[in-house]
N, C-alpha and C positions, 0 to 999 in steps of 0.2 A: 537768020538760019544757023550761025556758027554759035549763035548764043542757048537755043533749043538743040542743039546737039551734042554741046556740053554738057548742058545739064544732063540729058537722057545719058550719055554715056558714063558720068559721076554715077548717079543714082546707080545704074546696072551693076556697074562696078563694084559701086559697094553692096551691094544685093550679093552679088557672089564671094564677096568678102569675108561676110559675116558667117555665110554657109562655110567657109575654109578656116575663119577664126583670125585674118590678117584682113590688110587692104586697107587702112585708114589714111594712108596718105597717096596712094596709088591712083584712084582714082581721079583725084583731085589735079595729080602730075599729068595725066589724060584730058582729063578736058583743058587745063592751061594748055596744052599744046594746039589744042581746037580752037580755043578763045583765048587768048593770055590776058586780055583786058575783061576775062568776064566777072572779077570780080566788082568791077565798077559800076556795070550792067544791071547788078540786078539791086533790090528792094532790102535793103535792112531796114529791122525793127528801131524804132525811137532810142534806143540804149545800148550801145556796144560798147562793151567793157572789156579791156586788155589787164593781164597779169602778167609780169617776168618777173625775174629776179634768179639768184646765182640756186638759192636752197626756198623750198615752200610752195611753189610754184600750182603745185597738182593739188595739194591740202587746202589753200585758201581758196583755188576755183572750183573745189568741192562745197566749202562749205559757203560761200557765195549763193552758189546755185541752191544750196539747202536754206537757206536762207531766204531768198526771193520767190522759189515754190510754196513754200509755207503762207508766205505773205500774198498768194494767188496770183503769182506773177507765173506764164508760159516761156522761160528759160532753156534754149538751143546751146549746147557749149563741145567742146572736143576733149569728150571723155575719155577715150585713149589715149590723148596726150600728144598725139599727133601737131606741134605745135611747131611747124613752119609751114611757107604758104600752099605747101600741096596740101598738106593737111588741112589745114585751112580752109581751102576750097573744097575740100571732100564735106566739112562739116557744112559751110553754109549753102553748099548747092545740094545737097541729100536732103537740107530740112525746104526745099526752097518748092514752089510751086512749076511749073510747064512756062509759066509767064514770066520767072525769073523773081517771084515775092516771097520774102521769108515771113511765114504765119507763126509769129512769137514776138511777145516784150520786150526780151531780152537775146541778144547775140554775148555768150560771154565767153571768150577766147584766152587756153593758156599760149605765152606766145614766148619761143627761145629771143633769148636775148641778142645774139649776132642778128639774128634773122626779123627780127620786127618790123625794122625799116623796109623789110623787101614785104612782109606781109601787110603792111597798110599803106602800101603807094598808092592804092585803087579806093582808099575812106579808112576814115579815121577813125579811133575809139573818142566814143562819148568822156570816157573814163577813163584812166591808167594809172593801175596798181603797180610799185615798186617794191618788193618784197627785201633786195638785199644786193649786193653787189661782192661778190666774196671772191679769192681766190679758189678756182676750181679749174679742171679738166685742162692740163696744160697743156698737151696735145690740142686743144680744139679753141682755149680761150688766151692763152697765155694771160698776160695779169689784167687783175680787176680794172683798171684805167682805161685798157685795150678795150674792154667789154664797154667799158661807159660810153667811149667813143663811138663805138659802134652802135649802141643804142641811141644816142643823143638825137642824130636825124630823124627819129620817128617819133621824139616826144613835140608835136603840133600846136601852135600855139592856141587854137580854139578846145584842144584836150585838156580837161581838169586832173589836174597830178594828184593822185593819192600818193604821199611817199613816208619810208620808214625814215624819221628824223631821226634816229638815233645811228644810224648808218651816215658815216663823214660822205662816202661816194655817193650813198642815193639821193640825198640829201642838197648834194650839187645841181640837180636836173631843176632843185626849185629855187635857186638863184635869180636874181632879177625875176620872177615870175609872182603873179597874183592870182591867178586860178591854179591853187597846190589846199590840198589839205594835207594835216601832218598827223601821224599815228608814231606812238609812243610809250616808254615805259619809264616812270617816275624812280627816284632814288628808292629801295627796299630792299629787302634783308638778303637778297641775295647778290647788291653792288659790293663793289670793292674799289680799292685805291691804286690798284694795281689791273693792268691786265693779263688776260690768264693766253694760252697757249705757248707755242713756240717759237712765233715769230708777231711781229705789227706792224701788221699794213694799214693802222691810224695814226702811223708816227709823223706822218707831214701830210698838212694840210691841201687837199685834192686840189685847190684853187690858185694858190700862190709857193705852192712846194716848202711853205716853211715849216717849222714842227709845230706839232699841234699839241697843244695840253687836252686832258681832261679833267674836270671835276668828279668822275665816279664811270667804270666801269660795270657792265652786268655780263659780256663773256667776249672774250679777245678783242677786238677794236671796238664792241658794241658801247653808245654809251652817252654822256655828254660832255660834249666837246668844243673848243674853242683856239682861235688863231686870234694870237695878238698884232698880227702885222697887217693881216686885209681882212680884220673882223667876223670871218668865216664862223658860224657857231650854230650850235645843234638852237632851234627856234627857241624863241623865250614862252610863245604860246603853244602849245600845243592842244591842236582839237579833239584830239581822240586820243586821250594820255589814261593809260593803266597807274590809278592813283594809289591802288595795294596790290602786292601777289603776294599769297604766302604757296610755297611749292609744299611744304608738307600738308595742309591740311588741300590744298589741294583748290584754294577760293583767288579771283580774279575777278576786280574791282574796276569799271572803267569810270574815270566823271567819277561823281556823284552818286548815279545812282542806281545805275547797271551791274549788277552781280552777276559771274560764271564762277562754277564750279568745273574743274579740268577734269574729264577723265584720264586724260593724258598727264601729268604734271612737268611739261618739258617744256625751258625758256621755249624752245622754237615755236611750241604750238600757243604759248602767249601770244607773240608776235604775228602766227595767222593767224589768230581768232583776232585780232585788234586791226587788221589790214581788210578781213574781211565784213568788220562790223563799221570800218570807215565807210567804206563804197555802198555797203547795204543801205549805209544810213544817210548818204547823199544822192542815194537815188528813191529815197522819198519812206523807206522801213521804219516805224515807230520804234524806240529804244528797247521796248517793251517784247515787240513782237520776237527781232535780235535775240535777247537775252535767252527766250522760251525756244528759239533752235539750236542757239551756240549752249545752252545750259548741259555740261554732261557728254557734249559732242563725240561718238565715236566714228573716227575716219572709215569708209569702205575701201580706200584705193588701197592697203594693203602695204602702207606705211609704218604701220604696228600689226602685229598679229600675236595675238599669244595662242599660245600652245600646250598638246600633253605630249612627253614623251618618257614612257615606262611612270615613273613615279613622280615626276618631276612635273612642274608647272614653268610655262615658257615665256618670253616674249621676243619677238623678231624686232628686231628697232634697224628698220632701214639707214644706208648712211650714202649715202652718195659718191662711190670711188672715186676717187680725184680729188674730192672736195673736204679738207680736212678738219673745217669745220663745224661741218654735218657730223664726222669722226668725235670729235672734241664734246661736242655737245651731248652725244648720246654716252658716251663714257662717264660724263657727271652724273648724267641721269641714273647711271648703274651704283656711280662710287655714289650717289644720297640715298641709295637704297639702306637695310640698317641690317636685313637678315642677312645672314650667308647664302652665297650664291656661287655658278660655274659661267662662265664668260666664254663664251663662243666665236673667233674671229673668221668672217671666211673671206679670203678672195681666191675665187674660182676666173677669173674673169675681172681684167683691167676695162676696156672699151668695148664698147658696141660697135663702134667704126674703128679706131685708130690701131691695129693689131701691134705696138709698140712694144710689149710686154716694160713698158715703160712706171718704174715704182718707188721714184724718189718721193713722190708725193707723203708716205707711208714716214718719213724722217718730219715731215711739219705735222704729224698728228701725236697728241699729249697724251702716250702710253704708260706714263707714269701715275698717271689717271688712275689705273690698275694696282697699284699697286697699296692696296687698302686691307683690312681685317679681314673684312666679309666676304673677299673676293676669295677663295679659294684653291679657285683652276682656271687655269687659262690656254683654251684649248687654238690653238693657230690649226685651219684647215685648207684647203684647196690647193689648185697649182703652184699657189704663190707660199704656202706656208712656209717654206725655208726662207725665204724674204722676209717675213712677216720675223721669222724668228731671230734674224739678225737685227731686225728693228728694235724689238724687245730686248735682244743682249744687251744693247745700250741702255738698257733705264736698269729704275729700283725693281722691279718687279722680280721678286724668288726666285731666280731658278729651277728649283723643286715644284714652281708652282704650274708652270709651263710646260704644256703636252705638245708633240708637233704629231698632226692627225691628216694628211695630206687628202685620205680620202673622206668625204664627207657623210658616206653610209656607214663606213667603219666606226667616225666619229659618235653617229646617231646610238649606233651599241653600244657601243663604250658607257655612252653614257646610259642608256637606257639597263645594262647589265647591273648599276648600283647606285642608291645614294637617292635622296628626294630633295637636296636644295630646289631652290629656281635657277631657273638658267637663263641669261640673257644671249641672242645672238647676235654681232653688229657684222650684217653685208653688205651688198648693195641692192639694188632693184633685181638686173637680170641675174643675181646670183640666190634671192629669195628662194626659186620653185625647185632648186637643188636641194635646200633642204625640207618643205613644206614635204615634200617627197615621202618622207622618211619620220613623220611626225602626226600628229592627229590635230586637229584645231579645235582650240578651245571656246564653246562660246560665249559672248561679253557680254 
C-alpha cells in the first residue's frame, strides 16, 4: 500500500510541477517520506547508467541519451538535473507504472557526487561514468580528495567503471579493479610540458602522497601521469583514447576509425563526447551509429548559447562558479579565438544554497588568460564586480581595457550602443537568464 501511494503522490506532484515550472525533486522528497525503501520496490530497466563528476555532468548525460534514442533505445533520465535521491525518485517513479515497473531500456541518471552513495543504496548502476574529479564549490565540496571519498562507497563492485584515465583522482576508483573501461586523450598539438593554471592538484600522487610526474599535459593536472614510488600511472591501454584533435579545424578522431567534427571546439566537450561514446558503446551502440549522433553535436541544456545583441554576435560559455577550472577552460577557448572580441564577466550570484558571498575561488582562476591582442574589453558585471575587479588588478591584463559594469542591463547597452566585435560571456548557470534577458538568440 505505501509503495502505490508513493508513486501516486510522486506522479501528482509532478503533474503540478510542471504546471508551476518547479518540482523536480519535491516530489520524490514526498514519497521517500511514504516509502523510504521505495526505490528498491520497484522494476528498473536492464541498463542503469550513473554519471558524476566535478564539470560535464549534464552535457555527457545529454548526449548519452541522444545517443541511445537514435539507436532505438526508449531512454528515462533526469533532465532537470535534479541529481540527488529526491530527484531521483521523482524521475524513476513518474516514468514508473501503478505496479511499480519502469517501461524503458534505459534508466540513465546524472548523480552529484557527495550524494551517490545515498542515491544507489536501494540498486546499483549497470554503468558508471567518471567525468572528473576537480577542485570546485568550497562551501559544499572542500577538496577534490574529500569528494573522492565520498564517492568511493558507491562505486559497487558488480558496476563496470567507465573512467577519465587522464584524471590522477578518477583514475584511482580503477585501482585493483577489472571491470573499468578507460576513456582518453592521446598526446597532440594541444599538450604541453608544463601545466597551465594557478595551482596543481596533480602534484602528488592520489595513492601514496608522493609527487607525481607527467609525461605531457593538455590543461592543469589533465594528462599523463606517473608515480615512481607505488607505480600509480595513467593506464598504458587505453580503450576509448582520442588518437587526434585538431581544435582549429575543429576534427576529433577516436581509435581508428571514428571521426567527430566539434561544433563546439572546447577540450571539455572532447572529453564528454569521449565519456559519452565509451558507455554508448559498451552498452552495445555500433562505432558507426555513435559517430552519426556525436557528429557536429549541438548541446540543448544551454551550456553554450550564442547570441545578437545590437550588432554584435554572441556566445554565452557557461563556467560553473566555484569551480575554476571550468573558469580556466572557457578563457582558452576565448584567448584561441583570432578576431577581436569584448569579454563579458558576470557574477551576479556565488551559491544556490551557501549564501557566503564567499570569492576566494575568483584568485585560482587564470585571468591573465585575458590578457591577449584580440581581447579588447573586458567588461566585470554583477554584485560581485568590484571583486572581480581586484581579481584582475593582479594580472597583465590593461587597465584601460577593463570596464567595471555592476549592472547587467546597463552592461547589455553599453554594449549594444557601439562596435560589432563578438563578444563572449563567462557566468554561471543561475546567472545565465540575467542576461539571456537583455539579448536575442541566435539560431545554430
Amino acid at each position: 500500500m505505501k509503495k502505490l501511494l508513493a508513486i501516486l503522490i510522486c506522479k501528482a506532484g509532478r503533474f503540478v510541477g510542471k504546471l508551476v515550472g518547479r518540482g523536480s525533486s519535491l516530489p520524490g522528497k514526498y514519497a521517500l517520506r511514504i516509502c523510504p525503501d521505495i526505490l528498491r520496490q520497484v522494476t528498473l530497466p536492464p541498463l542503469v547508467i550513473a554519471v558524476t563528476g566535478s564539470n560535464g555532468k549534464t552535457s555527457t548525460v545529454e548526449m548519452i541519451a541522444a545517443i541511445l534514442r537514435a539507436a532505438g533505445k526508449t531512454v528515462v533520465y533526469n533532465e532537470e538535473g535534479s541529481n540527488q535521491i529526491e530527484g531521483v525518485t521523482t524521475t524513476v517513479l513518474t516514468h514508473c507504472t501503478l505496479g511499480g515497473v519502469m517501461k524503458a531500456d534505459v534508466l540513465l541518471i546524472e548523480s552529484d557526487e557527495r550524494y551517490a552513495v545515498h542515491s544507489f543504496q536501494f540498486f546499483h548502476p549497470t554503468h558508471f561514468v567518471v567525468t572528473n574529479l576537480y577542485r570546485d564549490q568550497l562551501t559544499r565540496n572542500g577538496h577534490p580528495e574529500w569528494v573522492f571519498d565520498a564517492l568511493a562507497p558507491a562505486m559497487f563492485p558488480e558496476t563496470r567503471l567507465i573512467l577519465n584515465a587522464d584524471d590522477p583522482l578518477s583514475a584511482r576508483f580503477g585501482v585493483n579493479r577489472d571491470n573499468v573501461k578507460w576513456f582518453g586523450l592521446e598526446r597532440c598539438s594541444i599538450s604541453t610540458e608544463e601545466p597551465s593554471g594557478v595551482y596543481h592538484d596533480g602534484a602528488y600522487c592520489p595513492v601514496c602522497k608522493s609527487p607525481l610526474k607527467y609525461r605531457y599535459y593538455h590543461f592543469n593536472h589533465i594528462g599523463s601521469y606517473f608515480c615512481n614510488e607505488c607505480e600509480f600511472a595513467r593506464p598504458f591501454e587505453i580503450d576509448y583514447a582520442a588518437t587526434e584533435l585538431d581544435l582549429d579545424e575543429g576534427i576529433l578522431r577516436i581509435g581508428d576509425a571514428l571521426t567527430v567534427h566539434l561544433a563546439f571546439r572546447s577540450i571539455y566537450n572532447v572529453y564528454n563526447i569521449l565519456a559519452a561514446c565509451a558507455v554508448c558503446h559498451e552498452c552495445g551502440v555500433p562505432g558507426a551509429e555513435i559517430a552519426k549522433t556525436t557528429d557536429n553535436y549541438i548541446l540543448k541544456n544551454g551550456r553554450m548559447v550564442r547570441f545578437l545583441l545590437g550588432a554584435h554576435h554572441g556566445m554565452l560559455l557557461t563556467s560553473k562558479h566555484e569551480n575554476s577550472i571550468a573558469y580556466d577552460t572557457n578563457l582558452r577557448y576565448v584567448r584561441a579565438t583570432e578576431d577581436p572580441c569584448t569579454v563579458v564577466v558576470i557574477v551576479d550570484a556565488v551559491s544556490r544554497k551557501y549564501y557566503t558571498s564567499e570569492t576566494s575561488w575568483l584568485w585560482d582562476i587564470d585571468f591573465d588568460l585575458l590578457n591577449c591582442e584580440q581581447v579588447q574589453r573586458v567588461l566585470l558585471c554583477g554584485q560581485y564586480a568590484s571583486d572581480l575587479a581586484v581579481r584582475l588588478s593582479f594580472t597583465d591584463v590593461p587597465g584601460e581595457k577593463i570596464e567595471l559594469h555592476p549592472d547587467i542591463a546597463e552592461a547589455c547597452e553599453t554594449l549594444k550602443d557601439g562596435g560589432a566585435e563578438d563578444v563572449y560571456v563567462l557566468t554561471c548557470f543561475s546567472d545565465r537568464d540575467k542576461l539571456l534577458a537583455h539579448v536575442e538568440k541566435e539560431a545554430v
